[in-house]
Every structure is written in structure tokens, then in C-alpha cells.
N, C-alpha and C positions, 0 to 999 in steps of 0.2 A: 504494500500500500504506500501512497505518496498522499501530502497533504502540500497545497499550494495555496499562500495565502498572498493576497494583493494590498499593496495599503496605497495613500498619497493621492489619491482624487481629490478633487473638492470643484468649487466655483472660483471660473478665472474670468477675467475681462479678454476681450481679443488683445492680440499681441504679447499675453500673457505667456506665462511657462509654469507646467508643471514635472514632477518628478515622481513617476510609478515606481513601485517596490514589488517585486514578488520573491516570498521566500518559501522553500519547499525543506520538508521535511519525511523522513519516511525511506528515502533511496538514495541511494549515493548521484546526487544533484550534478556534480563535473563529469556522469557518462551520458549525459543528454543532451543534445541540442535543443532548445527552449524558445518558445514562439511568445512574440503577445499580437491577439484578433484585437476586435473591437466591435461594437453590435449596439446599433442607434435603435432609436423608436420604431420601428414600423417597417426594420431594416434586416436584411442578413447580416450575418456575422461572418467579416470581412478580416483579411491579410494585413495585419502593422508593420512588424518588425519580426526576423528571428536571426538567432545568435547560434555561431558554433561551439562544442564542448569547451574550447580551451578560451574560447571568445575573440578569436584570430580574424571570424572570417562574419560577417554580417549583411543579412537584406533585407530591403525595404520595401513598401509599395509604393508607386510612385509618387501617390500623394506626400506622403510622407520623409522623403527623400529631401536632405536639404533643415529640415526644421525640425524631426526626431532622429535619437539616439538611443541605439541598444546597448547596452552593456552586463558586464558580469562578475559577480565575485564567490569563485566554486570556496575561497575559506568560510563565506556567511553564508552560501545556499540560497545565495540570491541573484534574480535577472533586475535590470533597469530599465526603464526607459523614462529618454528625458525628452520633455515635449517644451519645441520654443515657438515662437513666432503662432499661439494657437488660434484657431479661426472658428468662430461657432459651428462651423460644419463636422469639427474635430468631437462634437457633444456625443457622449455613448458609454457606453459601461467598457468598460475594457480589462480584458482577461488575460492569464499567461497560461501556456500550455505547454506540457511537457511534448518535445516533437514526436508529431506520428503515435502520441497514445490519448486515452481518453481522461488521462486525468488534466482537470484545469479547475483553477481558484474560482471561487464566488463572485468573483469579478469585483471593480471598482469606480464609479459614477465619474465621468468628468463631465464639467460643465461650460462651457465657454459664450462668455454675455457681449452682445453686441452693440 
């Protein structure tokens, strides 16, 4: 079992930045490549960011290209992502997922006010 927990959403203004945490627990965290979606109101749940094991190698979607940052730290068991330049379109619960398996966090509210 793996437990994925998200923290660091809240309400930003546009142009605003926030900073996602997800910390996993349960399985040794540095043999996974590690995703965060994202999933608006009314919306599917969409491609953000994901990171390689040792955090060498990173992709984006293209919206996101440019203004968020993946990152990692396998000693805390933790992914990041850092969101700058945010635009209210950026508004959605956003999740991290361990790559290619079904576990992923509760997810995390960002909000970004125009």
C-alpha cells in the first residue's frame, strides 16, 4: 500500500504563484516516476507535470511549460510543483500520482481570482 498526501493549494490572485507538496508514504517513493493531473469543474482530468525516479528528466503539458515546475526530494518522499505566472484557467483540484499505478492523493483545491 502507498498513501499520497497533497498539501499547499489555497486562493491566488492571477499572476500569483503557488507551491504543491505531495508526500507519499507506504513504498519506497525514489523507485517511481511521479505525475501531478489536474481536474477542473465540469472537466476531465488532465496531464500537468511528471518527474523521473532520480528527478533528472521532466514533462510538461504545454500549457504549463514555461510557468510550472516539477521537482523532487526521494530523502522527504516528496514531488513538487511550483506554479508561477497563475491564470484562473489554472483553477482545479490537482492530484499526484504514483506513474502508471492507481494510487493518487485526495487531491488539492487551487484557486486563481481574476
Amino acid at each position: 500500500q502507498v498513501q499520497l498526501v497533497e498539501s499547499g493549494g489555497g486562493l491566488v490572485q492571477a499572476g500569483g504563484s503557488l507551491r504543491l507538496s505531495c508526500t507519499a508514504s507506504g513504498r519506497t517513493f525514489s523507485s517511481y516516476n511521479m505525475d501531478w493531473f489536474r481536474q477542473a469543474p465540469g472537466k476531465e482530468r488532465e496531464f500537468v507535470a511528471a518527474i523521473n525516479l532520480s528527478g533528472g528528466r521532466t514533462y510538461y503539458a504545454d500549457y504549463a511549460k514555461g510557468r510550472f515546475t516539477i521537482s523532487r526530494d526521494n530523502a522527504k518522499n516528496t514531488v513538487y510543483l511550483q506554479m508561477n505566472s497563475l491564470k484562473p484557467e489554472d483553477t482545479a483540484v490537482y492530484y499526484c500520482n504514483l506513474h502508471n499505478t492507481d494510487y493518487w492523493g485526495q487531491g488539492t483545491q487551487v484557486t486563481v481570482s481574476s
